[in-house]
Chimera marker file (.cmm) of the C-alpha trace (Angstrom):
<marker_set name="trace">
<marker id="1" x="0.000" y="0.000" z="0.000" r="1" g="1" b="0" radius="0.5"/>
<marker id="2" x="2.460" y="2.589" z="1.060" r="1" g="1" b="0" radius="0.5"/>
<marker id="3" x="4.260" y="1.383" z="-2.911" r="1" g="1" b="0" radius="0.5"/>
<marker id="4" x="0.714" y="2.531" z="-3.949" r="1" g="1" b="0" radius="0.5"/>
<marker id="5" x="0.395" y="5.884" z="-2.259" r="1" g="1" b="0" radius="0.5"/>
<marker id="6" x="4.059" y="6.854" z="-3.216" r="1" g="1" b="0" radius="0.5"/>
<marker id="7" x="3.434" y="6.388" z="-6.856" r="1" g="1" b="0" radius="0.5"/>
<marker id="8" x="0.077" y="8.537" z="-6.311" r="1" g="1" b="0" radius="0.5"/>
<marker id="9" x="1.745" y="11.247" z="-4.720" r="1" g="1" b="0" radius="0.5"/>
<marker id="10" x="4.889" y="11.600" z="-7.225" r="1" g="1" b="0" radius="0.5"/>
<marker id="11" x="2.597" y="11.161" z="-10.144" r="1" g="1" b="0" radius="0.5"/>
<marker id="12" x="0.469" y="13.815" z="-8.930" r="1" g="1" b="0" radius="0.5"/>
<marker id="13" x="3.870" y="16.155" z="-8.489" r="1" g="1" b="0" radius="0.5"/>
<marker id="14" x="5.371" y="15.394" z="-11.747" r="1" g="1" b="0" radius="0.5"/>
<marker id="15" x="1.760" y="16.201" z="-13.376" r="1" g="1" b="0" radius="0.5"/>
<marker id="16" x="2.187" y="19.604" z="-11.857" r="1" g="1" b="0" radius="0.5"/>
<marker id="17" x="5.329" y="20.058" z="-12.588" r="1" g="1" b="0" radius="0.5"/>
<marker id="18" x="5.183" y="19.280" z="-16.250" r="1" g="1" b="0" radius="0.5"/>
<marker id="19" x="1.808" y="21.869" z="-16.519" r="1" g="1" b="0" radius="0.5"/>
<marker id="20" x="3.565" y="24.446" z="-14.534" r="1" g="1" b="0" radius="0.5"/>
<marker id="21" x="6.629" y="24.469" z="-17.040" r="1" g="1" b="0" radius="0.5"/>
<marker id="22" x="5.303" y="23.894" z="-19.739" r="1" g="1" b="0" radius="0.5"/>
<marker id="23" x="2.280" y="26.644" z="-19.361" r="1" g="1" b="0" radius="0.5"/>
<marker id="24" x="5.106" y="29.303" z="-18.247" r="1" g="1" b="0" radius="0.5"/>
<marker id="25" x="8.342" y="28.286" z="-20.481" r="1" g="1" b="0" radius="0.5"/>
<marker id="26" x="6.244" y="27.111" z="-23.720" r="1" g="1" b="0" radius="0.5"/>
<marker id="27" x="3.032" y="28.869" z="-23.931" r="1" g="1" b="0" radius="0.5"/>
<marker id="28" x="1.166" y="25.556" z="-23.229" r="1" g="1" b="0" radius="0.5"/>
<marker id="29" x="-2.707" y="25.785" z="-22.386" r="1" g="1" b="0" radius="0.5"/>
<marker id="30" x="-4.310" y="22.440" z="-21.185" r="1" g="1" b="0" radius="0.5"/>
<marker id="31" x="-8.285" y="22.652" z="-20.282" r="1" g="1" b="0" radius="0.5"/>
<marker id="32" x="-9.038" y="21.665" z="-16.457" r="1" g="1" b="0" radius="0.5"/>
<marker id="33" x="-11.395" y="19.461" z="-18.153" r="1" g="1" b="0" radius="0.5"/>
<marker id="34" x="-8.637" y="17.237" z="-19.501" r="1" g="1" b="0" radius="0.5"/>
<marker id="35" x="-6.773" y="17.422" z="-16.456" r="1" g="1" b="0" radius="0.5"/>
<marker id="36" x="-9.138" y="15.688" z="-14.737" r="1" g="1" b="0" radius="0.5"/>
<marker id="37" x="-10.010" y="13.375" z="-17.503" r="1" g="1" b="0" radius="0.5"/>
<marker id="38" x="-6.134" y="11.961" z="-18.008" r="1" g="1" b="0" radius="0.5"/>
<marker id="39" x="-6.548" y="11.556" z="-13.721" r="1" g="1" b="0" radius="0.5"/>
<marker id="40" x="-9.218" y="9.685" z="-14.232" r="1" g="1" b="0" radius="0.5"/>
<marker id="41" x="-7.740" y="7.075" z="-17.019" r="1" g="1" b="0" radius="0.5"/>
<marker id="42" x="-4.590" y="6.839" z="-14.994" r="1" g="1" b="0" radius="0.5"/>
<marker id="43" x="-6.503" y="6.006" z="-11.565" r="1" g="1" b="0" radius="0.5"/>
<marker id="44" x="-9.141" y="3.137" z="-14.095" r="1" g="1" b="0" radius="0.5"/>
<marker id="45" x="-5.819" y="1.555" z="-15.535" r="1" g="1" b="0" radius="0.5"/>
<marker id="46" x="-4.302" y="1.229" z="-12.388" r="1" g="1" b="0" radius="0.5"/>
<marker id="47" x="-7.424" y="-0.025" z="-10.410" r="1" g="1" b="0" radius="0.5"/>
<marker id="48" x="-7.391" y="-2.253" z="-13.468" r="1" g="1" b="0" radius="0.5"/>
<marker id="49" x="-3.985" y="-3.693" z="-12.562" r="1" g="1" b="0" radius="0.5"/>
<marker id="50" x="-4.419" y="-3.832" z="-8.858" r="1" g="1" b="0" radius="0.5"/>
<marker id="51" x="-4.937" y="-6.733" z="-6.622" r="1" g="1" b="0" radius="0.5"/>
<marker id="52" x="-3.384" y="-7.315" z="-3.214" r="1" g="1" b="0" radius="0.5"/>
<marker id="53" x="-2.416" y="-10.780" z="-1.587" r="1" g="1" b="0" radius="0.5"/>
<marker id="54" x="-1.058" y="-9.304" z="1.089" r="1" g="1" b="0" radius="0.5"/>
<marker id="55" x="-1.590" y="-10.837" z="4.273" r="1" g="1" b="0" radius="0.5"/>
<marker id="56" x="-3.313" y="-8.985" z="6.879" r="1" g="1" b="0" radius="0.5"/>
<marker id="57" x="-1.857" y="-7.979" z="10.437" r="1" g="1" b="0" radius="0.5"/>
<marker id="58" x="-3.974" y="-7.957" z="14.127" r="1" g="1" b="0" radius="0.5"/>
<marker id="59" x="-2.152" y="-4.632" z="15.005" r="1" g="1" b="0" radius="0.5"/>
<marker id="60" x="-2.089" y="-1.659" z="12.722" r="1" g="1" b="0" radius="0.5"/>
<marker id="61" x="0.743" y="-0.916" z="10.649" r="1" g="1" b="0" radius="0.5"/>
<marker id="62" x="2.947" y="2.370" z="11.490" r="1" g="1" b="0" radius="0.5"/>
<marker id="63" x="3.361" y="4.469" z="8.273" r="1" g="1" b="0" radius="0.5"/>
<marker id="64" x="6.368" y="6.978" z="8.797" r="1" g="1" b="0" radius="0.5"/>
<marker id="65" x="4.483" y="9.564" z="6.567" r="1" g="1" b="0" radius="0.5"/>
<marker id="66" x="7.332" y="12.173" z="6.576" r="1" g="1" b="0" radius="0.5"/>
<marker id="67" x="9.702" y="9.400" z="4.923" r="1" g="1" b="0" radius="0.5"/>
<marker id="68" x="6.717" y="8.803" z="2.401" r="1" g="1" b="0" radius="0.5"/>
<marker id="69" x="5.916" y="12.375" z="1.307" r="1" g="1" b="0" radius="0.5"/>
<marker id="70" x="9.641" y="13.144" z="0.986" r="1" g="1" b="0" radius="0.5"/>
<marker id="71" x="10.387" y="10.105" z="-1.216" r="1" g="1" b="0" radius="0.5"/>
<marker id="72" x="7.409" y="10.718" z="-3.506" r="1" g="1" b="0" radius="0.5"/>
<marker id="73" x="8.129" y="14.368" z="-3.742" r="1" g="1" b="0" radius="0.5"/>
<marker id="74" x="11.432" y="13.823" z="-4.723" r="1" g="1" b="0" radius="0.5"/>
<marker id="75" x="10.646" y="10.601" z="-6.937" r="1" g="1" b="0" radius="0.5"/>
<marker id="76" x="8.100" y="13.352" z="-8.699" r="1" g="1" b="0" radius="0.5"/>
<marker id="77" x="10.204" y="15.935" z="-9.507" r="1" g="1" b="0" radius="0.5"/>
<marker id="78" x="12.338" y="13.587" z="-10.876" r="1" g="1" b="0" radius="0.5"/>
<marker id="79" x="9.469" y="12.485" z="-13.126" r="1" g="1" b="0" radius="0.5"/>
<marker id="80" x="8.781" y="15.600" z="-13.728" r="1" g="1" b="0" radius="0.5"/>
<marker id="81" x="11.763" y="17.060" z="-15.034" r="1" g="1" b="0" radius="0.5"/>
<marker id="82" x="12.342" y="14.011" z="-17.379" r="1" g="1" b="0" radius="0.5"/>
<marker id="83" x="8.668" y="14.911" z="-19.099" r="1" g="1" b="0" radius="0.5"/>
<marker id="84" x="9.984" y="18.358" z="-19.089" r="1" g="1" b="0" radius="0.5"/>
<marker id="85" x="13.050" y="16.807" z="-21.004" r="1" g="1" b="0" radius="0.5"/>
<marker id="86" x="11.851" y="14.992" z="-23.186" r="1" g="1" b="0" radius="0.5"/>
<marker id="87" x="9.441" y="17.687" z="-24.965" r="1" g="1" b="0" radius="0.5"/>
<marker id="88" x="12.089" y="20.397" z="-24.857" r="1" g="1" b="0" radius="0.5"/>
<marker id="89" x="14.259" y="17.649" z="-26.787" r="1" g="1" b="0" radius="0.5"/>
<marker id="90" x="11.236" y="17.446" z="-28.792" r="1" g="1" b="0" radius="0.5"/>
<marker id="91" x="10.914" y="20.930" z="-29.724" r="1" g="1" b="0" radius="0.5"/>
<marker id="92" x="14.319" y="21.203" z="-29.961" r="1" g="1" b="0" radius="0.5"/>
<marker id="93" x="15.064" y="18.444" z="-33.047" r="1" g="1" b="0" radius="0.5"/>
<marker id="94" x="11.148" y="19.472" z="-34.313" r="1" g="1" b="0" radius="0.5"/>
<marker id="95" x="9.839" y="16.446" z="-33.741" r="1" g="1" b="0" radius="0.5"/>
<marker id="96" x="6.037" y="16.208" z="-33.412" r="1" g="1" b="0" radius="0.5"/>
<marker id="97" x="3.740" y="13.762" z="-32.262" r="1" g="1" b="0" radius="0.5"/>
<marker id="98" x="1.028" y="12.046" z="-34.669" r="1" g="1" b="0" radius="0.5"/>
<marker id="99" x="-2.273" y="13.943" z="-34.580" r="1" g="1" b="0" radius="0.5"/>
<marker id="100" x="-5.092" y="11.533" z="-36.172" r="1" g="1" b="0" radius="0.5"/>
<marker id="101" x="-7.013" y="13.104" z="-39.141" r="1" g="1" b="0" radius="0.5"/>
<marker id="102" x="-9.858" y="15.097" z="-38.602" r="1" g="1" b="0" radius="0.5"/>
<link id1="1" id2="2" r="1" g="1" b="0" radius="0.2"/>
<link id1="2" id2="3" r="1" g="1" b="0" radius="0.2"/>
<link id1="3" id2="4" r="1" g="1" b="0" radius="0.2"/>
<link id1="4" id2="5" r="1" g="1" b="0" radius="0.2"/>
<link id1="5" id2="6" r="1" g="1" b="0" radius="0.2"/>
<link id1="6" id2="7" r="1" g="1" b="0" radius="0.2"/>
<link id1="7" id2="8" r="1" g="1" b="0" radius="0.2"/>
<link id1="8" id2="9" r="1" g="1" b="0" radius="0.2"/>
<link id1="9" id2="10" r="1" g="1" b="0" radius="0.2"/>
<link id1="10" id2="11" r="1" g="1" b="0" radius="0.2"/>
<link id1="11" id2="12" r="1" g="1" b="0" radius="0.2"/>
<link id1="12" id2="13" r="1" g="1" b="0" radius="0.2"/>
<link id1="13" id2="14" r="1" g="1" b="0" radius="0.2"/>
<link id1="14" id2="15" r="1" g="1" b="0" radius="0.2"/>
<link id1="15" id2="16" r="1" g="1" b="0" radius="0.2"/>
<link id1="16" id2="17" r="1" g="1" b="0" radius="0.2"/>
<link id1="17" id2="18" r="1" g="1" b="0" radius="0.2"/>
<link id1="18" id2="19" r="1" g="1" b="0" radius="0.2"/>
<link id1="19" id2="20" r="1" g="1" b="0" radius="0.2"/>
<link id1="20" id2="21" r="1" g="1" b="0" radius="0.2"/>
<link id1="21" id2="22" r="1" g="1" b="0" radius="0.2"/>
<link id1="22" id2="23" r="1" g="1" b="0" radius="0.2"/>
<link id1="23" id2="24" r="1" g="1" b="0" radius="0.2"/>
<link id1="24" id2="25" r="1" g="1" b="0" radius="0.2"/>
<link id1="25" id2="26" r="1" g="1" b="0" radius="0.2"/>
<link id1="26" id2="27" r="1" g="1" b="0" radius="0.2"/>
<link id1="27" id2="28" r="1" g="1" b="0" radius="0.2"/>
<link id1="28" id2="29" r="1" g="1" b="0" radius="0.2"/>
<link id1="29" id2="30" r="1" g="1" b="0" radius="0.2"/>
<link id1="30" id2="31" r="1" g="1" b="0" radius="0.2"/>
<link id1="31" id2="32" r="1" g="1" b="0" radius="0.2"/>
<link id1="32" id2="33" r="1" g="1" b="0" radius="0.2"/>
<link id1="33" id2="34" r="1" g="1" b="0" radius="0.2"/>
<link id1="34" id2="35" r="1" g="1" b="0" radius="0.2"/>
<link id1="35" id2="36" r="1" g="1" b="0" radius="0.2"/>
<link id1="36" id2="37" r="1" g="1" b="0" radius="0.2"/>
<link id1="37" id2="38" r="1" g="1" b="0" radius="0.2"/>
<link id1="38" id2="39" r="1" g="1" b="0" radius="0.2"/>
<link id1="39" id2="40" r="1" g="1" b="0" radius="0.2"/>
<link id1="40" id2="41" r="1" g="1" b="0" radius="0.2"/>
<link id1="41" id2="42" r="1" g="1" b="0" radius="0.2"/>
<link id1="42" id2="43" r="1" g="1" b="0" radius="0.2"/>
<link id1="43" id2="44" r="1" g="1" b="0" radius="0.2"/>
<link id1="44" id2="45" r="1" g="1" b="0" radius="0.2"/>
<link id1="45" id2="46" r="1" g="1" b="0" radius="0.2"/>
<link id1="46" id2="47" r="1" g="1" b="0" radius="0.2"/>
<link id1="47" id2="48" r="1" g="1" b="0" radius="0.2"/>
<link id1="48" id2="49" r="1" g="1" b="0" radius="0.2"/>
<link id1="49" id2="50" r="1" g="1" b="0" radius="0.2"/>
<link id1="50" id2="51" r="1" g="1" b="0" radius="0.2"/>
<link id1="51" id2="52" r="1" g="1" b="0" radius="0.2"/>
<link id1="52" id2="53" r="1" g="1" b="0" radius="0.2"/>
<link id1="53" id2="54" r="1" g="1" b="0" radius="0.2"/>
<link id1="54" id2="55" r="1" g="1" b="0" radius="0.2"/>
<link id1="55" id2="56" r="1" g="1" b="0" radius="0.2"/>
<link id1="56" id2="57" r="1" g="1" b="0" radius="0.2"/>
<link id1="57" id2="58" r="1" g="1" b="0" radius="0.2"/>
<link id1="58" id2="59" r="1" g="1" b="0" radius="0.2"/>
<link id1="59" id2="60" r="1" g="1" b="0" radius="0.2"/>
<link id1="60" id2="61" r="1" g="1" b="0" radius="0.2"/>
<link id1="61" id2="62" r="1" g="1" b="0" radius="0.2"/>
<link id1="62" id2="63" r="1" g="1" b="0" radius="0.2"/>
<link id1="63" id2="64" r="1" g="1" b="0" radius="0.2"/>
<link id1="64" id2="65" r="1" g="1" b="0" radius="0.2"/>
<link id1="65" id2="66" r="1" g="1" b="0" radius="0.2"/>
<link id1="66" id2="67" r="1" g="1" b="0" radius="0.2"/>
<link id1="67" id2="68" r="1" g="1" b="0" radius="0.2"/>
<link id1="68" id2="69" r="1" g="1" b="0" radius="0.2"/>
<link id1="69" id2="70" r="1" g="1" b="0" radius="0.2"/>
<link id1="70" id2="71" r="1" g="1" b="0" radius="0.2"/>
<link id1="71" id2="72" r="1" g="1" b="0" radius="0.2"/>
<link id1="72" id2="73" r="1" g="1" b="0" radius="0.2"/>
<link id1="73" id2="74" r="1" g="1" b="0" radius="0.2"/>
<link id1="74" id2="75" r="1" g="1" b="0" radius="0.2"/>
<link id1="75" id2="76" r="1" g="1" b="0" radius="0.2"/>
<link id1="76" id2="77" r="1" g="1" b="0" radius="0.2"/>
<link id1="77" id2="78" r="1" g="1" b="0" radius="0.2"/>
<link id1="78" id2="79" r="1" g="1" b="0" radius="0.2"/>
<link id1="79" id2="80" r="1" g="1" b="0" radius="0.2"/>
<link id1="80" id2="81" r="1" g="1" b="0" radius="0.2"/>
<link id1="81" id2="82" r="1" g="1" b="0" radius="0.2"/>
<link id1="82" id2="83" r="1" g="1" b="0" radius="0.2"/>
<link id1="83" id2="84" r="1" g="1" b="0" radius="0.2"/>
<link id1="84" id2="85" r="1" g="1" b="0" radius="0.2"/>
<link id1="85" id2="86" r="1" g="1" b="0" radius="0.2"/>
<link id1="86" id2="87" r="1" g="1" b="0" radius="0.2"/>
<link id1="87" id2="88" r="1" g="1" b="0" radius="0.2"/>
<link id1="88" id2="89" r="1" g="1" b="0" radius="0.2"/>
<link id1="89" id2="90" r="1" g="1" b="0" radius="0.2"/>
<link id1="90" id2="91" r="1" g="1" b="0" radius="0.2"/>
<link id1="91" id2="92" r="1" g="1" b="0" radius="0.2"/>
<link id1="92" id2="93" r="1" g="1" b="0" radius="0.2"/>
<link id1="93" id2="94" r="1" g="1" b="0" radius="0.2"/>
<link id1="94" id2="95" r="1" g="1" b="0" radius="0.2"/>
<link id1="95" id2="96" r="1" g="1" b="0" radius="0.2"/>
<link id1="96" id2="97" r="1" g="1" b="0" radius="0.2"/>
<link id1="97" id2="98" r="1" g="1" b="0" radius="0.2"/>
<link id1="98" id2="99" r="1" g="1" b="0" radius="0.2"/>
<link id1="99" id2="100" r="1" g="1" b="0" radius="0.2"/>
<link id1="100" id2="101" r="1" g="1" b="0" radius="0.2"/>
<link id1="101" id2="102" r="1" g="1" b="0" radius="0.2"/>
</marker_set>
């Protein structure tokens, strides 16, 4: 579970990191709309995936949340920057991704 909540919380970082640099460096405008629609197909595909064997325990289980928050915030940035990365490499050697016909 706590494998669970850390790749929540760092996914939900690198998100806004990506939108935040990308909306101030590159001009970028995303609707809230489709914010919350791409949070929504990321949470169905991993509920998708997800099953737990895990035995339980009779006493609760201590979660040091400091350790947690710290690891997913740096794990997140991380992500982050690499999106950020990537679609300034992007721009940079004019590549552009396939947009279907309308």
């Amino acid at each position: 579970m706590q494998a669970y909540a850390s790749f929540r919380i760092s996914s939900g970082i690198a998100q806004l990191v990506f939108y935040t640099v990308a909306a101030l460096a590159w001009d970028f405008y995303l609707p809230p709309f489709a914010l919350v629609i791409m949070a929504l197909a990321n949470d169905f595909a991993v509920i998708s995936v997800a099953f737990d064997r895990a035995r339980y325990k009779k006493q609760p289980v201590d979660w040091n949340l400091k350790i947690l928050i710290a690891k997913s915030a740096i794990f997140g940035r991380k992500m982050g920057d690499g999106h950020c990365r990537s679609s300034l490499g992007m721009q940079r050697r004019r590549l552009t991704l396939p947009v279907a016909a309308q």
